[in-house]
MIKE-560891 format. One record per residue (C-alpha): residue number from 0; residue in one letter; x, y, z. Coordinates in steps of 0.02 Angstrom, whole numbers, plus 32768, in hexadecimal, padded with zeros to 4 digits. Each point is the difference from the previous one (the first is absolute). Layout:
{NUM, A, {X, Y, Z}}
...
//
This chain:
{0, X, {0D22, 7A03, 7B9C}}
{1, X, {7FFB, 7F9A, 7F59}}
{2, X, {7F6C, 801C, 7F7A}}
{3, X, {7F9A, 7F6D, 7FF2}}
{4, X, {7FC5, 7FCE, 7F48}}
{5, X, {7F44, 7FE1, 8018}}
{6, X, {7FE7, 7FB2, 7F72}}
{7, X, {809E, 7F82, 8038}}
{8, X, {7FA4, 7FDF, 8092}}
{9, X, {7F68, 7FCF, 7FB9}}
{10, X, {8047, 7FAD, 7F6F}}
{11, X, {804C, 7F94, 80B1}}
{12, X, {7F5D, 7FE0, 8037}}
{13, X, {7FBE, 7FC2, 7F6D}}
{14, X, {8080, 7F89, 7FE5}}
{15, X, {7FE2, 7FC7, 80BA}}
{16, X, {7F51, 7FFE, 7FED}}
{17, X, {800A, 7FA2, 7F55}}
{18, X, {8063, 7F82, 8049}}
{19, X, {7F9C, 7FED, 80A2}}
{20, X, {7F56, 7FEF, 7F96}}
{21, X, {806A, 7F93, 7F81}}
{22, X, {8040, 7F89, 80A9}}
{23, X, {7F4C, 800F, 805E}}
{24, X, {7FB4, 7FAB, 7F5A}}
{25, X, {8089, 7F7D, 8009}}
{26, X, {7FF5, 7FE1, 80AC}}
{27, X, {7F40, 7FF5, 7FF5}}
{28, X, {801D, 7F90, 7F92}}
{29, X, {807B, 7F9B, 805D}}
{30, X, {7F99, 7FFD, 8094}}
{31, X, {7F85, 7F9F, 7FAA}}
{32, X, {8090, 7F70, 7FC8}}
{33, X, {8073, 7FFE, 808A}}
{34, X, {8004, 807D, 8098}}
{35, X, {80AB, 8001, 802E}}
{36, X, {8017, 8029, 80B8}}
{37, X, {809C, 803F, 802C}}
{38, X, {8014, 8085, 7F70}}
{39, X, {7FE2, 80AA, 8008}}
{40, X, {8008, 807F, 7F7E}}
{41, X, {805F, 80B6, 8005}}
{42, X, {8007, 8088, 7F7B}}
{43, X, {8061, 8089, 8021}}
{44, X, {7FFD, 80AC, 7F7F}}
{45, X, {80AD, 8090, 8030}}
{46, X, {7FE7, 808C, 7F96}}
{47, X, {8032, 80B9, 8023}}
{48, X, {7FD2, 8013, 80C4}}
{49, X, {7F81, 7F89, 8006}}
{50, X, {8024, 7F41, 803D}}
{51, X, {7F53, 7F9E, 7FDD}}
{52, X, {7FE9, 7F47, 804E}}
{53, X, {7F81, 7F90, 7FE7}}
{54, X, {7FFA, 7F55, 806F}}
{55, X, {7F73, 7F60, 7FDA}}
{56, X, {8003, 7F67, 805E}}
{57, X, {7F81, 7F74, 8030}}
{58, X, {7FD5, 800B, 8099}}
{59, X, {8031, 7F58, 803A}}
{60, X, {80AD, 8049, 8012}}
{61, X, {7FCD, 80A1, 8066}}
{62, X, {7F6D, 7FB5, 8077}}
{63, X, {8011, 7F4F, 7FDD}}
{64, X, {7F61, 7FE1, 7FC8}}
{65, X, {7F99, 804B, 7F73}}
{66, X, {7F49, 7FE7, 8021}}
{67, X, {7F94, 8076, 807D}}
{68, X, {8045, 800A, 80A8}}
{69, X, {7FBE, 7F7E, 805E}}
{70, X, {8003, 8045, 80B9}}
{71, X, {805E, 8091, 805B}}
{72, X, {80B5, 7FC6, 7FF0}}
{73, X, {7FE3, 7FF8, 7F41}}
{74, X, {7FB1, 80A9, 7FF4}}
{75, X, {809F, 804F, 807B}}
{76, X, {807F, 7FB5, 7F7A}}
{77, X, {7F9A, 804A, 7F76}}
{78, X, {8011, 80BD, 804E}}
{79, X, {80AA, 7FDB, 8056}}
{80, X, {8042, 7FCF, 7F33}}
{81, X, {7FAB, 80A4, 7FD1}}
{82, X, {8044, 8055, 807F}}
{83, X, {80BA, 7FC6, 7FE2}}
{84, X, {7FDB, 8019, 7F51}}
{85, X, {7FD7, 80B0, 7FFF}}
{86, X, {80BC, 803C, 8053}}
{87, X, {8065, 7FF1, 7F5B}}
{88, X, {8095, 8000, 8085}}
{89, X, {7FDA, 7F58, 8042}}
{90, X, {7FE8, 7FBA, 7F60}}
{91, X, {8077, 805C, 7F87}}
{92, X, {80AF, 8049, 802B}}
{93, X, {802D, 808D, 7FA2}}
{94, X, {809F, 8067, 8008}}
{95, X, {7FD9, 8083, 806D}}
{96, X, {808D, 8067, 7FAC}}
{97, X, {7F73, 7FFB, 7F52}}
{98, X, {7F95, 8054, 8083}}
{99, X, {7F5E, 7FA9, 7FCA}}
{100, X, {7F60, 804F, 805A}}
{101, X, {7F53, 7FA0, 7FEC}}
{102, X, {7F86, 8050, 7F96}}
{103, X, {7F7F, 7F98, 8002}}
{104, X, {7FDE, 7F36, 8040}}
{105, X, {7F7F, 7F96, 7FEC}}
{106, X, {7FD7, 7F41, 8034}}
{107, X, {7F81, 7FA0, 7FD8}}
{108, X, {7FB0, 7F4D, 800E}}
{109, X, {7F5A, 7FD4, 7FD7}}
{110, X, {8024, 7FA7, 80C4}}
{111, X, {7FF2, 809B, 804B}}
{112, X, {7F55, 8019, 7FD6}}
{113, X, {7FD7, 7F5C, 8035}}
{114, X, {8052, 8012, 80A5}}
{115, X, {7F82, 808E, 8021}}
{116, X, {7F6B, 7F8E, 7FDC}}
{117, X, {8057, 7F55, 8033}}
{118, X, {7F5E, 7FBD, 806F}}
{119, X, {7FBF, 7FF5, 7F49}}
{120, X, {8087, 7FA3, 7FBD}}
{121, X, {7FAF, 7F6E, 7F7F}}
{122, X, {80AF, 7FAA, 7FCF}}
{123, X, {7FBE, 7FAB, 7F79}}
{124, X, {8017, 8094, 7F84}}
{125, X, {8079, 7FCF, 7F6A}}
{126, X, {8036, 80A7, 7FEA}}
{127, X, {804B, 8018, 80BD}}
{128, X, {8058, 7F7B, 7FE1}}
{129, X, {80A1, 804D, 7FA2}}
{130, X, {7FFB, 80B4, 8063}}
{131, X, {8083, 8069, 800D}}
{132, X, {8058, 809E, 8041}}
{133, X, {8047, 8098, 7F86}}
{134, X, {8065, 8076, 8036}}
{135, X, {8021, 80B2, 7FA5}}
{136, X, {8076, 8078, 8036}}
{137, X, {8027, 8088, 7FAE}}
{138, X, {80A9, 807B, 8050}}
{139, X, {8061, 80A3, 7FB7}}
{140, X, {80B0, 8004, 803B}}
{141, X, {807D, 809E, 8001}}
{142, X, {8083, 7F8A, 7FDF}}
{143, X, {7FCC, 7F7B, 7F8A}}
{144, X, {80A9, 8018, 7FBD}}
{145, X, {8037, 7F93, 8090}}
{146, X, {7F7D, 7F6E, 7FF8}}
{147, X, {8071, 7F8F, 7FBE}}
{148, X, {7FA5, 7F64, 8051}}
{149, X, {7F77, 7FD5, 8063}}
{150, X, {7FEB, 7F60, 806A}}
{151, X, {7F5E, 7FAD, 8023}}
{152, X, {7FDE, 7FE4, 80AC}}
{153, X, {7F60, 7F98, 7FD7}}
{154, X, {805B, 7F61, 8037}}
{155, X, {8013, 802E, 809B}}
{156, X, {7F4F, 8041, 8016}}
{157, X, {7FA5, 7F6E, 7FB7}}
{158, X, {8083, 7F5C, 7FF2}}
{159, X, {7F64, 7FA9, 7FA0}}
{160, X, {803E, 806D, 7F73}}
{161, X, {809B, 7F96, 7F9F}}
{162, X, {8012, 8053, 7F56}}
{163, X, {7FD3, 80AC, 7FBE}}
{164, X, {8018, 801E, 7F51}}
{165, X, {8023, 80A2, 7FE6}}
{166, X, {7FEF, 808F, 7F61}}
{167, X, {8058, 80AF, 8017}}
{168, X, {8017, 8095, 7F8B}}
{169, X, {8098, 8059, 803A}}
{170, X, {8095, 805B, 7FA8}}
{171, X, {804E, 7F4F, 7FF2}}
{172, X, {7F6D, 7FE1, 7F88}}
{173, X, {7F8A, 7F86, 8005}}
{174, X, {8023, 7F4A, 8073}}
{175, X, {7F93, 7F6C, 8046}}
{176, X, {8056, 7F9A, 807E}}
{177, X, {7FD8, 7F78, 808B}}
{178, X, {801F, 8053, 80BE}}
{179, X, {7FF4, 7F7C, 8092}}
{180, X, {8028, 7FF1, 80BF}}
{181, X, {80B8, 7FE8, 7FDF}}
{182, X, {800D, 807D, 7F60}}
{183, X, {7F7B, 80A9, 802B}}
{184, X, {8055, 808F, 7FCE}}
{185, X, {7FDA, 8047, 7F49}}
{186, X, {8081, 8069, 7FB0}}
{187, X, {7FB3, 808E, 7FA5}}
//
């Protein structure tokens, strides 16, 4: 079993989290110019046994809309998108040779919340109006010696989504690249 550096690991995390706070303030304040539907954001941390991912998106391109579900068909795409979102398998492939377990996943979208109160709904709120999902999932792998690549599977789960622009921290240093429908697999 290899040692893991702790202090590698968190030194990883930091870096992710840096970036993610340093992206959520841009993207805040991009929201507030132009929201972009269509793009998606993706940061992905490898270091020691640990694979960290991090996914944002509006979401416009998970549920199609992005105020408070409306009726019942908006409230079942809001938990079906959770749902899907919440099996890393359906929406990330990973080598299963790297032997990549899930630690730990969470979703969330201020949508949810709203879908459990949605005879309330007031859609008149400015701040429902750019909602969207975040996805963190955290994995050790026995292998990560052999996760080489990953390819994104969001595409195929959610065709609303056209780019995602994507940060990793891997052994081939540090990268930031476009992935869309016809070019989803990141090489790590």
């Amino acid at each position: 079993m290899k040692k893991i550096n702790p202090g590698a690991i968190v030194f990883s995390i930091s870096l992710l989290g840096s970036s993610i706070q340093i992206h959520a303030a841009e993207s805040d304040h991009e929201q507030h110019e132009a929201h972009v539907h269509g793009e998606a954001q993706l940061m992905i941390a490898v270091e020691g046994d640990a694979l960290e991912i991090e996914f944002h998106t509006p979401a416009m391109n998970i549920v199609g809309f992005e105020h408070r579900p409306a009726d019942e068909a908006q409230i079942q795409a809001v938990e079906s998108a959770i749902g899907t979102l919440k099996q890393p398998d359906l929406v990330f492939s990973i080598p299963s040779t790297a032997k990549c377990e899930p630690v730990s996943i969470e979703v969330e979208s201020p949508l949810a919340e709203h879908a459990e109160h949605a005879e309330h709904a007031d859609h008149d709120h400015e701040e429902e109006t750019h909602s969207n999902f975040t996805g963190h999932y955290h994995f050790r792998c026995a292998e990560i010696s052999h996760l080489e690549k990953i390819d994104i599977k969001l595409f195929e789960q959610f065709p609303g989504t056209e780019v995602i622009e994507v940060q990793s921290i891997s052994k081939r240093g540090q990268q930031k690249i476009d992935l869309t429908p016809g070019q989803s697999a990141l090489e790590l």
